[in-house]
C-alpha positions in Angstrom: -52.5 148.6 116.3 -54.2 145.4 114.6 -57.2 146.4 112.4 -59.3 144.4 109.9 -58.1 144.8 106.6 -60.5 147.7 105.7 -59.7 151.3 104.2 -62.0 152.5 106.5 -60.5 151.7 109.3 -56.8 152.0 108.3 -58.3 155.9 107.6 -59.7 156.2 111.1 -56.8 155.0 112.5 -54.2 157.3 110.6 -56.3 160.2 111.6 -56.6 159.3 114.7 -53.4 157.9 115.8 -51.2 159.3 113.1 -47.9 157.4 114.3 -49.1 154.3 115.5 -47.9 151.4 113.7 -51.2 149.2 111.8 -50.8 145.2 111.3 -53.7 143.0 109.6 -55.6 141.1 111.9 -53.9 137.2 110.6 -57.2 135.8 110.9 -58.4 138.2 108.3 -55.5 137.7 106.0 -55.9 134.0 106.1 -59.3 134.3 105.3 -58.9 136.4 102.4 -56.4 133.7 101.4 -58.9 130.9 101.4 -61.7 132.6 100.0 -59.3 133.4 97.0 -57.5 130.0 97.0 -61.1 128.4 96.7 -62.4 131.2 93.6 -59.1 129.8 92.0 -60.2 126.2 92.4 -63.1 126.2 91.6 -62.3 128.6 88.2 -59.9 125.6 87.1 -62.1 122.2 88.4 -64.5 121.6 85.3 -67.9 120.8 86.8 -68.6 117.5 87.2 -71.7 115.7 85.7 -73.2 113.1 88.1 -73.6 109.6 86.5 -77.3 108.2 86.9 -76.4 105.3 89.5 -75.2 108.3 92.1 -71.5 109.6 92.8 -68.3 108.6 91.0 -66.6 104.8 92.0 -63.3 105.0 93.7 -62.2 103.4 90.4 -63.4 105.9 88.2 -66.6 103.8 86.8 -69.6 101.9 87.5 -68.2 98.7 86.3 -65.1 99.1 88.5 -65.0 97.4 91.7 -61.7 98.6 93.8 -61.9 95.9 96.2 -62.2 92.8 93.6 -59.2 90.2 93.8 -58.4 88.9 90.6 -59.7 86.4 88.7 -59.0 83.3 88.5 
């Protein structure tokens, strides 16, 4: 039988149907997965302070144009 991944209903099933066989629901394990996968990431990324002219260059700062040719 596939349940959610809850005690309460792995209990109601055991009483209920004492020898069937439970499986997780996939979706709900991959959501569990991504839910902790993104507490993880966000735990290690260090915030990020916006500069004053809006969000970071490509580059990595204002004075950095990606797209320039060099100069001759």
């Amino acid at each position: 039988m596939a349940i959610e991944m809850s005690t309460s209903y792995r209990a109601a099933v055991r009483t209920g149907l004492p020898h069937a066989t439970i499986v997780v629901d996939h979706f709900q394990v991959v959501q569990l997965a991504n839910k902790m996968l993104s507490t993880v990431r966000r735990r290690a990324t260090p915030p990020h302070a916006a500069d004053e002219d809006g969000p970071p260059t490509p580059g990595g700062g204002p004075d950095t144009d990606c797209c320039a040719t060099a100069r001759t």
